[in-house]
C-alpha positions in Angstrom: 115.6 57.9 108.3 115.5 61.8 107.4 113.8 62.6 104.1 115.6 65.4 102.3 113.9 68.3 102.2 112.9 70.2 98.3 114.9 73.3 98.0 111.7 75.9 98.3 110.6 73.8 101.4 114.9 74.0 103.1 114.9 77.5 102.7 111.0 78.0 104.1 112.2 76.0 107.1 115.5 78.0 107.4 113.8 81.3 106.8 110.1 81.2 108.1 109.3 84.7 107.9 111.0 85.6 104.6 113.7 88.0 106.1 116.1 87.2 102.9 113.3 88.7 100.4 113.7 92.3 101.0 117.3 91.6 103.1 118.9 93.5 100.0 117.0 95.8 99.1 116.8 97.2 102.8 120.7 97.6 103.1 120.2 99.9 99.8 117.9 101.9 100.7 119.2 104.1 103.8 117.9 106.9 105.7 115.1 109.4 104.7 115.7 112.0 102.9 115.6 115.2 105.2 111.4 116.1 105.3 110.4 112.7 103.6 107.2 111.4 104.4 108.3 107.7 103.9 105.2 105.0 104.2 105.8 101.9 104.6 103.4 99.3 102.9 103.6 95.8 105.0 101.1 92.9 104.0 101.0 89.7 101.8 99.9 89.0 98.3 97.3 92.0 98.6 100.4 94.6 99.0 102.8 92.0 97.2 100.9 92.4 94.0 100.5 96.1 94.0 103.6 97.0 93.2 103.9 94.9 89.5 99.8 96.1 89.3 100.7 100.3 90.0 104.2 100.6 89.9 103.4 104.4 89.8 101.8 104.6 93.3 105.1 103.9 94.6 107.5 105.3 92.1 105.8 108.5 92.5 105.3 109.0 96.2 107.6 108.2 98.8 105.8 104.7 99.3 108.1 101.0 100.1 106.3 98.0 99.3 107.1 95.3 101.7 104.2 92.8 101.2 104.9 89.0 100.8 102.6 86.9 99.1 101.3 83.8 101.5 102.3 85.5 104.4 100.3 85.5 107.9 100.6 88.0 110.4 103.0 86.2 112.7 105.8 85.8 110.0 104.4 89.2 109.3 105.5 90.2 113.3 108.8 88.3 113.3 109.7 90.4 110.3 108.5 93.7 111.4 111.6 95.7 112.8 113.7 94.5 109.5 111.2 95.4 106.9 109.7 97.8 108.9 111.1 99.6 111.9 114.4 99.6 110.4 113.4 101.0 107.2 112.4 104.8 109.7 109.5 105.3 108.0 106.7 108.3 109.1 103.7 105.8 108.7 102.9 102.5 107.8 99.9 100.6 106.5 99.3 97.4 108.0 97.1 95.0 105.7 96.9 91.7 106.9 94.7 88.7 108.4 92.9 87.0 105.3 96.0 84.5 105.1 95.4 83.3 108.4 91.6 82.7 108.2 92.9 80.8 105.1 95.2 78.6 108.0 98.2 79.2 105.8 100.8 78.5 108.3 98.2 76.3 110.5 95.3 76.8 112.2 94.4 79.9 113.3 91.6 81.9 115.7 90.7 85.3 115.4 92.1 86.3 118.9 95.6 85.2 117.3 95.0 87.1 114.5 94.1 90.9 116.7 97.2 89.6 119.3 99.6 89.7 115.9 98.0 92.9 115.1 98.3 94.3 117.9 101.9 93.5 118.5 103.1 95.1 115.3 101.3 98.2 116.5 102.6 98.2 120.0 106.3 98.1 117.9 105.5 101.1 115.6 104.6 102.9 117.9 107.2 102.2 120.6 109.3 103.5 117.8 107.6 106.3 116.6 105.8 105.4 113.6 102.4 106.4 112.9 99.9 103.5 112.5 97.3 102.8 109.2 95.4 99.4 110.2 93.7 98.3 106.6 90.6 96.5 106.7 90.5 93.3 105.6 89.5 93.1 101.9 86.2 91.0 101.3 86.6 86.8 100.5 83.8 84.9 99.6 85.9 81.7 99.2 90.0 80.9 98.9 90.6 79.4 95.4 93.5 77.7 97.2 91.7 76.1 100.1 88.1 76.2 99.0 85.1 75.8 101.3 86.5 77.6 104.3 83.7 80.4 104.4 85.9 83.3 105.2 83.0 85.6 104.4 81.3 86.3 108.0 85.2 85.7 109.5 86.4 89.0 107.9 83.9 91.3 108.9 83.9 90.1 112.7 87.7 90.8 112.0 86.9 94.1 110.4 85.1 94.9 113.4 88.0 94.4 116.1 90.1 96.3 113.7 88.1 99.5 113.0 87.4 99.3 117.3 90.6 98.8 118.1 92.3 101.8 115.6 89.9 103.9 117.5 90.5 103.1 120.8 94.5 103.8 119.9 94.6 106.7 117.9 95.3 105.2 114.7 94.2 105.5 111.3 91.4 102.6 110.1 91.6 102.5 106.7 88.6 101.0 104.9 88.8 99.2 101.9 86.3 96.5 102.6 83.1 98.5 102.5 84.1 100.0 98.4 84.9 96.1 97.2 82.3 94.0 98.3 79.3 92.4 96.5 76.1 91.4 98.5 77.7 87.9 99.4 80.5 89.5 101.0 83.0 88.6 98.6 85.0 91.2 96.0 83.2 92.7 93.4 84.0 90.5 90.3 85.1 93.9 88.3 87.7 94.6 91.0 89.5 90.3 91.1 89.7 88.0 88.5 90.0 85.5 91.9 87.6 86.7 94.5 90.8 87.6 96.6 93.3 90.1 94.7 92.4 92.8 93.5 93.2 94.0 89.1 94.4 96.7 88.6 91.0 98.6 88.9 90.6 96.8 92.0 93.8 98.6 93.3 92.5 101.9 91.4 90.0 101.9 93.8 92.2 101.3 97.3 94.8 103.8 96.0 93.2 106.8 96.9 91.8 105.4 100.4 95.1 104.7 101.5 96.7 108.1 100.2 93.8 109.8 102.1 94.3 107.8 105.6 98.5 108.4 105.0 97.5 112.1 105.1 95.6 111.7 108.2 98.0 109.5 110.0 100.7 112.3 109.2 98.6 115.0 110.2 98.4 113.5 113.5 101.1 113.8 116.5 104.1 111.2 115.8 104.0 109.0 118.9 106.7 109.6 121.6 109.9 106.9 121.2 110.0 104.6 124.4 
């Protein structure tokens, strides 16, 4: 016998990745403007958050916000080309990974994590969009699945993501090393949580990211495949 299914768990299993969030909103937005620098921001809860935290930062610069909150980088990937590709930005900003340490959709390695990563890359740039690849941002501990020990996880991740930026000619962009305390979680003045940041928390990221959009744009825009 078939147990029904709550509404919010029907249209997770109908719509794994979210496409319907931003579905809208997408068809509305169309094309660049003619010398637009467009950015799009893809992540979870981090980038999900930002927007209600500094709805300046994007108001006032040509910036989309296309984080998700929960979200792991495979519904991330699966989502990438409508929230993303098709959007014809310049640059985007990748932040993503901490969800997946957390096993939000399952159990999940590190390797999985950098393939995921990777992937989205490999699809910006097949399409001509410059690449920003966002640290990880410090985790002492999930208050939703407590006693993980993300801590030592995230910087090995860190790691493979500043290495791997470098070894493809995109931008790393550094949050971790301005946010975290000397237990490798956030600085408590920056989360009320230990995992999003307040808004000085985001005070803090927003002019990181504006200075490795800059870079990225300075830099040649990669050749469409």
């Amino acid at each position: 016998m078939l147990l029904a299914l709550s509404a919010s768990r029907y249209s997770q299993a109908q719509d794994w990745p979210n496409l319907g969030r931003f579905k809208d909103e997408n068809a509305k937005l169309g094309a660049p403007a003619a010398h637009e620098n467009r950015v799009v921001f893809m992540g979870n809860s981090i980038t999900d958050f930002w927007i209600s935290n500094s709805p300046d930062f994007f108001s006032k610069n040509p910036y989309i916000d296309r984080g998700i909150s929960g979200q792991t980088t495979p519904q991330m990937l699966v989502r990438f080309r409508a929230d993303v590709i098709h959007l014809k930005p310049k640059v985007v900003v990748i932040l993503a990974g901490t969800n997946d340490i957390a096993g939000n959709t399952g159990p999940s390695t590190l390797e999985m994590i950098e393939d995921n990563l990777a992937s989205m890359c490999d699809l910006a740039k097949a399409n001509g969009i410059r690449v920003v690849l966002s640290s990880v941002l410090p985790a002492y501990d999930y208050p939703w699945k407590p006693g993980l020990q993300p801590a030592q996880k995230i910087v090995t991740l860190n790691k493979w993501i500043k290495q791997y930026a470098a070894e493809n000619g995109y931008v790393y962009l550094d949050y971790y090393s301005s946010l975290v305390d000397d237990r490798g979680g956030m600085k408590a003045a920056y989360s009320k949580d230990g995992v999003h940041p307040n808004k000085a928390g985001y005070e803090v990221m927003e002019p990181l990211a504006v200075k490795a959009i800059n870079l990225a744009l300075s830099k040649k825009r990669p050749r469409v495949k």
